[in-house]
N, C-alpha and C positions, 0 to 999 in steps of 0.2 A: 076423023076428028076426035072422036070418043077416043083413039086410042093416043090421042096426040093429047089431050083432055089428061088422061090420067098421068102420061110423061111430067105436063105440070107439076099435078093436082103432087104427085110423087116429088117432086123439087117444093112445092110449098109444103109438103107433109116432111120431108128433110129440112127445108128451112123451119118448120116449126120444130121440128126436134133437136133442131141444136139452138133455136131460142129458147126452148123449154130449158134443154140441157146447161147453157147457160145462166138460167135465172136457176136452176139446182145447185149450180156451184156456186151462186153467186150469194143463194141459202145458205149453201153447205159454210162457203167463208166467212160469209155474214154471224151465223151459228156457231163456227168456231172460235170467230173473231171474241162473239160473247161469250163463249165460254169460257178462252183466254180469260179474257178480262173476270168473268167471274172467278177462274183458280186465282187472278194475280187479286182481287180482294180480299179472297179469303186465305190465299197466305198472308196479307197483310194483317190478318185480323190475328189468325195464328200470331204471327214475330210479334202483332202489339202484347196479347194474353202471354204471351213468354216473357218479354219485357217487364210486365206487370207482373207477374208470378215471381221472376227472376229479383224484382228488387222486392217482393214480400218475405221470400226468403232471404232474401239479403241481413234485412230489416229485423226479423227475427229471429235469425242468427245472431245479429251486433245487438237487439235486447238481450239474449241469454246471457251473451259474453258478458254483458255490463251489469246483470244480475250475479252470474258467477262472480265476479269481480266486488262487485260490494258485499256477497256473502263473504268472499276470503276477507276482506278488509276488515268487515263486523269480525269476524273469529277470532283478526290477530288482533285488534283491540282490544277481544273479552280474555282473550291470554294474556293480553299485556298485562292487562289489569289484574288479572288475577297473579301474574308472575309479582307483578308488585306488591299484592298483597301476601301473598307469601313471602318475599325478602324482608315486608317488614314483623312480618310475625316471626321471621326467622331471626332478623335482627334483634327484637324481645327475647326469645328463647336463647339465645346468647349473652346476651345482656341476664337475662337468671342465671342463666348458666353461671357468669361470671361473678355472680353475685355470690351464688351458693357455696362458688370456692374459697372466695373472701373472706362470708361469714364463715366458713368451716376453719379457714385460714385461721382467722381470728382466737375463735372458740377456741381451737386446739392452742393456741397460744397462751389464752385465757386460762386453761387447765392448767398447762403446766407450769405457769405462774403461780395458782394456785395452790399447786401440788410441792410446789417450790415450798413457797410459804408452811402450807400445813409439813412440808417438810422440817422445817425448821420448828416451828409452833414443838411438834414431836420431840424434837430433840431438846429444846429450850426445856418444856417441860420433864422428860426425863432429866436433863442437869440438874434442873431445881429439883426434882425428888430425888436425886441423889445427893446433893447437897444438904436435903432437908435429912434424909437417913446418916448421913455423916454426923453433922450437927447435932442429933438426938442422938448416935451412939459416942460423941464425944459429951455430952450430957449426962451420959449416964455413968459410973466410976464401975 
């Protein structure tokens, strides 16, 4: 009976090893079930932090843009304005300009009307002293 004892004792020592054996797997799946589950969090948590990174970059990408953007704007304004302020300082300078030639214009006009005149003044006066030299040497016998 002792040896009919251990035949048992040997089927309850098998049946406990495949009980054992299946409360290992049953761990082992249990265990990987959770660990599943813990990668599938923490990818989620990963895709959320990318999401969030991905629109922070977004975001301060489209402020640069919209900074770059109103620095060109500010620039071509301060050209504008400055273009405009040169056309009208250039518009004066022209305006002298045209002034200077007018008066010059004039001036030389002014001379030679003058010159005119004292031309004649000249000669006026030479006839009359030649007429005064006549006169005195017809005066005189």
């Amino acid at each position: 009976m002792i040896f009919s004892f251990k035949k048992s004792n040997r089927a309850g020592d098998h049946a406990g090893k495949i009980l054992v054996a299946m409360a290992l797997i049953t761990l082992s799946t249990t265990a990987c079930s959770n660990t599943q589950q813990e990668l599938s969090e923490r990818e989620k948590d990963i895709d959320k932090q990318k999401e969030v990174q991905m629109k922070v970059v977004e975001k301060t990408t489209e402020e640069l843009k919209q900074d770059a953007e109103r620095q060109k704007d500010q620039s071509l304004q301060t050209l504008e304005a400055t273009k405009k302020q040169l056309d009208i300082e250039k518009s004066n300078i022209d305006a002298q300009k045209s002034s200077v030639k007018e008066n010059t214009d004039v001036a030389k006009k002014n001379l030679d009307k003058q010159e005119e005149i004292a031309k004649k003044v000249v000669d006026r006066n030479a006839q009359v002293a030649k007429d005064e030299l006549k006169d005195l040497a017809r005066s005189k016998p």
